[in-house]
Structure formats: structure tokens, C-alpha cells
Backbone as a ProteinNet text record, in pm:
[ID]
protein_1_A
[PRIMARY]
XXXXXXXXXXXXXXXXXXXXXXXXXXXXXXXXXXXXXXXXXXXXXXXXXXXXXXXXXXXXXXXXXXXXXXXXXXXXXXXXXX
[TERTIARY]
84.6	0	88.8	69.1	101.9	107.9	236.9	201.3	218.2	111.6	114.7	180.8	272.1	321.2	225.5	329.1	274.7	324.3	421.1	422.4	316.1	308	211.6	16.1	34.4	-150.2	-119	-12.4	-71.9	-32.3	23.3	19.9	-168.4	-189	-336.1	-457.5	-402.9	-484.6	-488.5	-359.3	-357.6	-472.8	-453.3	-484.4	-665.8	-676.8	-856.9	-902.2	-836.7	-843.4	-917.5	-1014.8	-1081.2	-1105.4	-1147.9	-1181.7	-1348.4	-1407.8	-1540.7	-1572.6	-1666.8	-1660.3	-1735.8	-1828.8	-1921	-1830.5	-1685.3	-1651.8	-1520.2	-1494.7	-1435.5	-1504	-1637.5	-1686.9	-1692.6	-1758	-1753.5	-1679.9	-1564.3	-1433	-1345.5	-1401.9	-1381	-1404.9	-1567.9	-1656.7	-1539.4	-1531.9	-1507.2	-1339.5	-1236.6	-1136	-1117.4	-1270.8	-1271.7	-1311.2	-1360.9	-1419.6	-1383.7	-1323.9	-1278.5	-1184.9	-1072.8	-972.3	-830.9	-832.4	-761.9	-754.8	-890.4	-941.5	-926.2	-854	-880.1	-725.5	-726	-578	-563.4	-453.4	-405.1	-442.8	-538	-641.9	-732	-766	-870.5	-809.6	-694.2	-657.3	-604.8	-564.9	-514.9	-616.9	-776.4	-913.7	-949.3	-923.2	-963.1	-850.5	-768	-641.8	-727.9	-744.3	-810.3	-905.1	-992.3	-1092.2	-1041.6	-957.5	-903.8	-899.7	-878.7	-773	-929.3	-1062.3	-1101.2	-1110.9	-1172.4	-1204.1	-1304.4	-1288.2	-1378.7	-1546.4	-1623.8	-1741	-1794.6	-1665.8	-1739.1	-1780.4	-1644	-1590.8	-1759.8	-1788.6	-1897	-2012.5	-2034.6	-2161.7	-2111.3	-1993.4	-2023.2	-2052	-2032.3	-2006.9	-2196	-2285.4	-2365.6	-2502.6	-2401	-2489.9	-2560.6	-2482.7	-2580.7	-2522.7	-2363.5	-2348.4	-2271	-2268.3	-2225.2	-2040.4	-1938.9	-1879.4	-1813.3	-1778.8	-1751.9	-1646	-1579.4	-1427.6	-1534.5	-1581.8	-1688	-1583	-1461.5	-1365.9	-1376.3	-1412.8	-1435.9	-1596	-1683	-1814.3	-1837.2	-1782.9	-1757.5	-1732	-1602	-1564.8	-1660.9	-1655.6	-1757.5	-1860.9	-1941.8	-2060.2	-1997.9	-1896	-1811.1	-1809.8	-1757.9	-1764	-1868.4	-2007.2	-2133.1	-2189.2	-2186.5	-2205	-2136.4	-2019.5	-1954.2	-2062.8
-118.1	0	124	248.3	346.5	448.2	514.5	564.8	706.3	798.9	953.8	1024.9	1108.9	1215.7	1357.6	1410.7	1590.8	1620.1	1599.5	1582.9	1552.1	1456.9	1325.1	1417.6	1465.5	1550.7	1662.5	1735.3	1896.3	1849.5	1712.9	1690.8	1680.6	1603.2	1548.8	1670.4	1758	1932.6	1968.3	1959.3	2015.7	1967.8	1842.6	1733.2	1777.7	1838.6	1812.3	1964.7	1993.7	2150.2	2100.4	2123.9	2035.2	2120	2069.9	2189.9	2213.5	2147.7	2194.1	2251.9	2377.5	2443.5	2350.4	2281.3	2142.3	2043.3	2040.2	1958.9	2018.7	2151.8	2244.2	2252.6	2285.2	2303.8	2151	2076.1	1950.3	1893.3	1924.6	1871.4	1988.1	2147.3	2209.8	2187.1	2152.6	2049.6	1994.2	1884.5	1766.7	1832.7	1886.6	1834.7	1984	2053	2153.8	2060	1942.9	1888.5	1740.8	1670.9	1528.9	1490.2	1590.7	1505	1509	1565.5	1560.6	1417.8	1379	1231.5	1127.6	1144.6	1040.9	981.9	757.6	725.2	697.1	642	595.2	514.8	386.9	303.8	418.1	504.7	560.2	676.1	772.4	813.7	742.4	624.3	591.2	572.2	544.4	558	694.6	814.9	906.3	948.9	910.6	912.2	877.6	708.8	633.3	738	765.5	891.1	948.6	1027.5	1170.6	1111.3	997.3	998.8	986.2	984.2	976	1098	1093.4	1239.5	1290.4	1468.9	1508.4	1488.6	1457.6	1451.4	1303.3	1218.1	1087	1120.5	1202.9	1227.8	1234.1	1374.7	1401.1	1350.9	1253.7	1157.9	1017.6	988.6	947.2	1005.7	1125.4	1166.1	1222.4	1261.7	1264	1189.5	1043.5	938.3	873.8	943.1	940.5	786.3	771.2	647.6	588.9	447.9	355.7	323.5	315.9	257.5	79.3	40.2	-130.7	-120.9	-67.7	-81.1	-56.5	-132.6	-157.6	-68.3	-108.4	-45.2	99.7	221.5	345.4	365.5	265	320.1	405.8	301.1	408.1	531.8	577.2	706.9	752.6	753.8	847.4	886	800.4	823.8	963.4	932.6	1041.7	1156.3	1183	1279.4	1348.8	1317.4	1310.7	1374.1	1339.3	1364.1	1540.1	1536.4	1648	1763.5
0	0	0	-107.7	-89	61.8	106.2	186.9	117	191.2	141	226.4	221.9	268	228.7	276.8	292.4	101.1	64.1	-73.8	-103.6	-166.7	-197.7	-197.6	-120.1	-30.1	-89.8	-94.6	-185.3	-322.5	-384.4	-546.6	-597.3	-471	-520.8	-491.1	-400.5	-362.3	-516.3	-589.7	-685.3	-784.2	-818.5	-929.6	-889.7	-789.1	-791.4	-860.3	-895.6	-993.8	-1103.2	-1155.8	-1277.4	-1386.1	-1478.9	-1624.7	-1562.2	-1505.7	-1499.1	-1341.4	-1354.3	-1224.2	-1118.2	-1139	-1080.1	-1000.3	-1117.8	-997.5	-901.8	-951.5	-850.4	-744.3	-766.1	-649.2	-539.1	-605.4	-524.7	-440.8	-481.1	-439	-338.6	-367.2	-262.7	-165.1	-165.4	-30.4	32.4	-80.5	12.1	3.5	-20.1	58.3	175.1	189.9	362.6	452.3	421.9	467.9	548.8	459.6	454.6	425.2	321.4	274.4	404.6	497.1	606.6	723.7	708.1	746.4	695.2	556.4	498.5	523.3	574.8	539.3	396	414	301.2	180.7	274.6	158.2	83.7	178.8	135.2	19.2	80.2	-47.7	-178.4	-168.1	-291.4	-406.3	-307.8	-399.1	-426.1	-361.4	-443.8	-520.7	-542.5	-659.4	-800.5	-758.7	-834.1	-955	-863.1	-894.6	-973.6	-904.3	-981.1	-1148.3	-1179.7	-1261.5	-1389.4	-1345.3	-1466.5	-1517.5	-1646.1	-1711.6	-1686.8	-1696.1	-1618.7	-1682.3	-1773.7	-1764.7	-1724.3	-1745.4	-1624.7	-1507.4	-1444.4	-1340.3	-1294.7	-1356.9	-1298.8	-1299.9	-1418.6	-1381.9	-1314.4	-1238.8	-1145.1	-1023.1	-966.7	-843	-879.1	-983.6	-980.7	-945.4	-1003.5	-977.2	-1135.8	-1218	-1341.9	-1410.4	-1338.5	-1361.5	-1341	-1332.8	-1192.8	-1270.7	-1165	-1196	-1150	-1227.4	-1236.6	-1101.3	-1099.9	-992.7	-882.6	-803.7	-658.1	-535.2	-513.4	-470.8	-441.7	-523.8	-564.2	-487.7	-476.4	-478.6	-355.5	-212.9	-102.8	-99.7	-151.9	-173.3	-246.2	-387.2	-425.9	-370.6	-252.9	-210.2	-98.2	-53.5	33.6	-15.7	-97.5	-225.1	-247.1	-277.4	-319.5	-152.2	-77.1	58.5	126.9	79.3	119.2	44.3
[MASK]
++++++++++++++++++++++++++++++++++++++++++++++++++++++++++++++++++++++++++++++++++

């Protein structure tokens, strides 16, 4: 398992910068919110995340549609929540 450092947490602060303001905002939520709480299993899933493109991005965190990796579903619901 990946461990995150203080590196590692402002690369991924960065990476949640998105082309769409929907999921700027979302993700502002959630990392005033949650991403300080989160360990390591758990960040390496919103890595995971990060990494799709942004109009999946956003119909998953919308709900508009499901993804296969079951792994992710937790978080996103985290996400969605913030």
C-alpha cells in the first residue's frame, strides 16, 4: 500500500483543480471537509478517482453512472455527501 506524505496531499490538492466548475466546487466540499481524514487506503481511492475524465468524473459523483471498480463506490458516495 502506498504511503502519502505531505508531498504526496498537496500533489493530489492540486490534481482536484478540474476543467469543470461542478466539480471544482464539489471537491472544494469535500477536501474543507474530509480530505484531512482520509488514510491511506482511502486516499489511494480518491487518486483512483481523480484519474477519470472530467465529464465521467462528474456523472459518477452525480450518480448518473455507476462505476464497475466496486472499490471506488464508497468514496464516491463520500464525495457526493460532502
Amino acid at each position: 500500500m502506498m504511503v502519502f506524505d505531505d508531498t504526496a496531499k498537496r500533489k493530489i490538492r492540486f490534481q482536484t483543480r478540474r476543467g469543470l466548475l461542478e466539480l471544482d466546487l464539489v471537491f472544494g466540499r469535500f477536501m474543507e471537509k474530509e480530505f484531512e481524514r482520509l488514510n491511506d487506503q482511502e486516499l489511494a481511492a480518491f487518486v483512483e478517482i481523480l484519474e477519470f475524465q472530467d465529464q465521467e468524473l462528474l456523472a459518477l459523483i452525480n450518480g448518473h453512472r455507476q462505476t464497475e471498480k466496486t472499490h471506488l463506490v464508497s468514496m464516491l458516495e463520500r464525495i457526493r455527501q460532502a
